[in-house]
N, C-alpha and C positions, 0 to 999 in steps of 0.2 A: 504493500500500500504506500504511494505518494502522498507527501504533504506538498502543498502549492499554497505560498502567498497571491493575493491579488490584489491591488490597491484598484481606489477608486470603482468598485464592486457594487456598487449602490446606485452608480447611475448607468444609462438606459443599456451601453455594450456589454460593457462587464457583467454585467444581473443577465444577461444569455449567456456570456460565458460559464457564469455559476452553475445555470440550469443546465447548461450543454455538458459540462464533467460529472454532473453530479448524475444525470441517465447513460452518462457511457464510459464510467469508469467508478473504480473505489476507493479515489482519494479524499483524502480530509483537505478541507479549503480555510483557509484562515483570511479572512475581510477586513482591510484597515480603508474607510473611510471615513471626512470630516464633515460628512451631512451639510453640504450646502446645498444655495439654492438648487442645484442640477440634481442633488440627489432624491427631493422628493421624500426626503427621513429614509425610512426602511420600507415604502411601499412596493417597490420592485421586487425585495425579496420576500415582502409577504405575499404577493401575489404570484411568485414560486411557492412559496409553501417550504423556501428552505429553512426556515426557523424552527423547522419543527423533525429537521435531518438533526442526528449526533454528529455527523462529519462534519457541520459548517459553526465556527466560532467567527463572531464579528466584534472590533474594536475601533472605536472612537478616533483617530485621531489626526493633529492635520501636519501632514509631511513637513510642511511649512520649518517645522521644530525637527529635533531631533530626535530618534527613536529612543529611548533610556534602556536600561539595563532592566527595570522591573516588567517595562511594556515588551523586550527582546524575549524575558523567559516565560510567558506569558503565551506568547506567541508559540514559541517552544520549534520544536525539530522543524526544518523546511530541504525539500529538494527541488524544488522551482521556486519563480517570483515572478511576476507579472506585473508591470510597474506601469496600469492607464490614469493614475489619478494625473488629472490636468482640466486646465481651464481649453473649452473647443468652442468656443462662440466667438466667429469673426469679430462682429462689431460689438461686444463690449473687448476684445484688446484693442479697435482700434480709438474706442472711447477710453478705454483707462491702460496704455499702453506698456508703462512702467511698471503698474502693480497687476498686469495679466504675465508680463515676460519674467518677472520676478517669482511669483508663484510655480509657474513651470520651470522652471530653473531650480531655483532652491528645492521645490519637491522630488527633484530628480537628482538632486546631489544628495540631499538628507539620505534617499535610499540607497545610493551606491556605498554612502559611507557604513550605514546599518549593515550591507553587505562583507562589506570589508575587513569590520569589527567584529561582527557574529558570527558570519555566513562563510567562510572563506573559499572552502569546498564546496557551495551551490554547485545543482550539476548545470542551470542551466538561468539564466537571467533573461526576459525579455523585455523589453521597450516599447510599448503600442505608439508609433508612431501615424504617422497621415502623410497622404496624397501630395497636401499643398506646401511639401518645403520644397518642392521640386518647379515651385509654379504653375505658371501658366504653359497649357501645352498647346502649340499652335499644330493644326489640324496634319496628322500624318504623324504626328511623336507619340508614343506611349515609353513612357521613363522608368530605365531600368533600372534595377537595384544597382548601387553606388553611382550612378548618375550627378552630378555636379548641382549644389543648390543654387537657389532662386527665388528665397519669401518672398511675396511680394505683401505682405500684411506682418502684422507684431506676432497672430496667433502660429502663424508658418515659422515667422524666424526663431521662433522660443520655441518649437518643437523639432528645427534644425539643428540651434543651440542645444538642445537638449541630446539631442542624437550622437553630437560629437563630443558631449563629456561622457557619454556611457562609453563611447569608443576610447577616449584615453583612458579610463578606466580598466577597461579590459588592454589594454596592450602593455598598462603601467603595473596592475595588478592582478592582470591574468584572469579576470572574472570570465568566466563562459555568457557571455553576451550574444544575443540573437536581438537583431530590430526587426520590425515587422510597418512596415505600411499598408494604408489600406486606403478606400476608394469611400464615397458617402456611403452611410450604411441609416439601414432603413430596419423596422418592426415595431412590435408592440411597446406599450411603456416607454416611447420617447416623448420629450418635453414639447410642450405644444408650440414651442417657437421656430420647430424641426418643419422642412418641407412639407413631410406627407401628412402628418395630422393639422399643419397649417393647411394645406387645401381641403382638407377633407371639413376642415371647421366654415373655410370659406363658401363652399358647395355646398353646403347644407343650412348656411345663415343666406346667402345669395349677396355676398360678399364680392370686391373687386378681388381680384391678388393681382399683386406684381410680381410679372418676370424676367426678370433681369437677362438684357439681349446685347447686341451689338450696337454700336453707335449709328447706324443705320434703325436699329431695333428691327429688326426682320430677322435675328437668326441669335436663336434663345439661348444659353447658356446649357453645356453638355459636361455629361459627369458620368463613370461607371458606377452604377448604384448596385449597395449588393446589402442582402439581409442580416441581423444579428447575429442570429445562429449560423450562418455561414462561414462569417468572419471569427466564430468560438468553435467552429470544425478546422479551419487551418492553421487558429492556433496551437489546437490541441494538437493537429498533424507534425505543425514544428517542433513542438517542445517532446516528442515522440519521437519520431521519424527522421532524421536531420540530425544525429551528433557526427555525424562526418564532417560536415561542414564546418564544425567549431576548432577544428586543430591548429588552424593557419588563420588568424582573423585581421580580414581585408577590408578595405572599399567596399566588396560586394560579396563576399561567403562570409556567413552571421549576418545577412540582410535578406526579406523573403518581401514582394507585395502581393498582398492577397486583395483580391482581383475580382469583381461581382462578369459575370459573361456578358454582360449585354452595356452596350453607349448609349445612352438617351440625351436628347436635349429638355431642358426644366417643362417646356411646354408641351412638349410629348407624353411627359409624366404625369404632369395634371390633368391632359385629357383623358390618359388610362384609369389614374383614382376617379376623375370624376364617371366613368362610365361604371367601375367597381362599385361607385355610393348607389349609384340607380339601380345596378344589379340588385344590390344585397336590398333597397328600400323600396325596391317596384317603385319608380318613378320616374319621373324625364326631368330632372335638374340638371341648371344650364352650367356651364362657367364661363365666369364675368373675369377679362384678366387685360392689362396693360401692358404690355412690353415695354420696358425703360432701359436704358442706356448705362452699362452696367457700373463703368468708373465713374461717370456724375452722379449715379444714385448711391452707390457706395464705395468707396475709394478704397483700392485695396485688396478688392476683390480678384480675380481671377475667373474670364471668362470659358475656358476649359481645362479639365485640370484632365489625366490618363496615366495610366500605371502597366507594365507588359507584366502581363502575368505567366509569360513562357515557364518561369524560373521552379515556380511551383508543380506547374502542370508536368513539365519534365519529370519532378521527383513524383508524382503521381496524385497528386490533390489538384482535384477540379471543386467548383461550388455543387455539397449534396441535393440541395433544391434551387430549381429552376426559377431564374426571376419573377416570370409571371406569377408564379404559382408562390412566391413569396409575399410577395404585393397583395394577390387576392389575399390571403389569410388575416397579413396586416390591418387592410381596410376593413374586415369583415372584425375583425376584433374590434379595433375602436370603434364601429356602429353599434356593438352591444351596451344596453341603458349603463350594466356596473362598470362601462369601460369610460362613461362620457368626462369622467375628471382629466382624462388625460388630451382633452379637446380643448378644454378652457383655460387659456392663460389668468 
């Protein structure tokens, strides 16, 4: 039996990842998150029902600090670490710039240190990074692992920053380090400020939405979108599958992006949720939407962002469930009445 830390477990990713190890394997999972806004308290994982597993212990606290020695044994034996606590909301880093990139910085050094000090023999350390420190992808690129950055926002450069203190880390003190990037992810229990439950609130109040397009505005902003539990199938595949890779650590072996199969552009998306709402409500609701022009409506942003996911598919991890069929289930969850909190900002 493996023990596995995961920080930042409480909010929308990570609380599938709990659920995804906890049906496909017999590890004990140890939760350190600092219940902020994003984490919604503990309802993600009581709407798991994993508080009521023996294998799952959850603590309190905010990376911010350092791990002590009482919270260290506490914690007790680990052989992985999962390290997604982070701030992911574009525009509040590009509204409070200093204290978004300070937060992911600092939380990501507090745990390399806790590793350092406690952990020394972890077999295996991961980093949940993102899509966007690689930038903006202009139309024919998808960005390979160890590919050259590019933030073009605070929330990208402090999760680039972050990437490269895990990397001298592991080269200065040999931590078995794996990063992992990924593409927008989508399912149940995200924050309503997230795409899909944002239009799905908008189509159902007969609401505008904005979509953020090209400065022509005729050509909508494109993203690989892949579902939770997809994104907690390839990790679980790395942190399994993949100690080859950790002997020699590079630019690019100990880096994987996990890759949803299908490119959409944002207006594409909305009109498949919006035909999903009608499905599941019997009805003909419309969608009300504006295309806007994506660096004057939010600076910062990145009109496409793409990730190759050869690297994975090679070692033999494809996405378990097919996009479509990820989408319907999402929308059909948040239509039901006990699911409508997670619709209202």
């Amino acid at each position: 039996m493996k023990r596995i830390l995961i920080t930042g477990a409480c909010g929308f990713v990570m609380s599938h990842s709990v659920e995804h190890i906890l049906k496909n394997t017999d590890w004990e999972i140890v939760i350190v998150d600092r219940l902020d806004y994003a984490s919604a308290g503990f309802d993600r994982l009581r709407d798991i029902e994993c508080f009521d597993e023996k294998r799952v212990k959850v603590f309190t606290h905010d990376l911010n600090n350092p791990i002590e020695e009482g919270l260290a044994q506490e914690i007790g034996h680990l052989d992985y670490i999962v390290h997604a606590a982070a701030g992911s909301h574009v525009d509040r880093s590009i509204d409070s710039p200093v204290e978004f990139v300070q937060n992911n910085i600092n939380n990501t050094l507090y745990m390399l240190e806790f590793i350092r000090k406690y952990f020394p023999n972890i077999e295996k350390f991961v980093y949940f990074s993102t899509d966007e420190v690689y930038g903006t992808a202009p139309q024919g690129t998808d960005y390979s692992e160890g590919d050259r950055f590019n933030p073009g926002n605070p929330y990208s450069a402090s999760k680039a920053s972050a990437e490269c203190i895990c990397q001298a880390y592991a080269n200065t003190y040999k931590i078995p380090t794996v990063i992992t990037n990924t593409m927008n992810v989508i399912g149940e229990r995200q924050h309503p400020e997230k795409y899909v439950p944002l239009v799905i609130a908008k189509v159902l109040n007969g609401e505008q939405l904005e979509i953020h397009a090209d400065a022509t505005k005729t050509q909508a902003g494109q993203r690989h979108y892949i579902h939770a539990r997809n994104v907690a199938d390839g990790l679980l595949f790395v942190l399994t599958k993949t100690d080859e890779v950790l002997d020699n650590i590079d630019s690019s072996k100990g880096r994987f992006n996990i890759v949803g199969e299908i490119e959409l552009d944002n207006l594409e998306l909305a009109k498949m949720i919006k035909d999903s709402v009608n499905v599941h409500k019997g009805g003909n609701l419309g969608l009300k939407y504006e295309m806007v022009d994506f660096h004057s409506q939010r600076p910062g942003h990145d009109l496409r962002y793409a990730l190759n996911g050869d690297k994975m598919m090679v070692l033999g991890w494809e996405p378990p469930v097919a996009f479509k069929e990820s989408l319907e289930k999402a929308v059909s969850w948040y239509l039901k009445e006990e699911n409508a909190k997670w619709l209202n900002k």
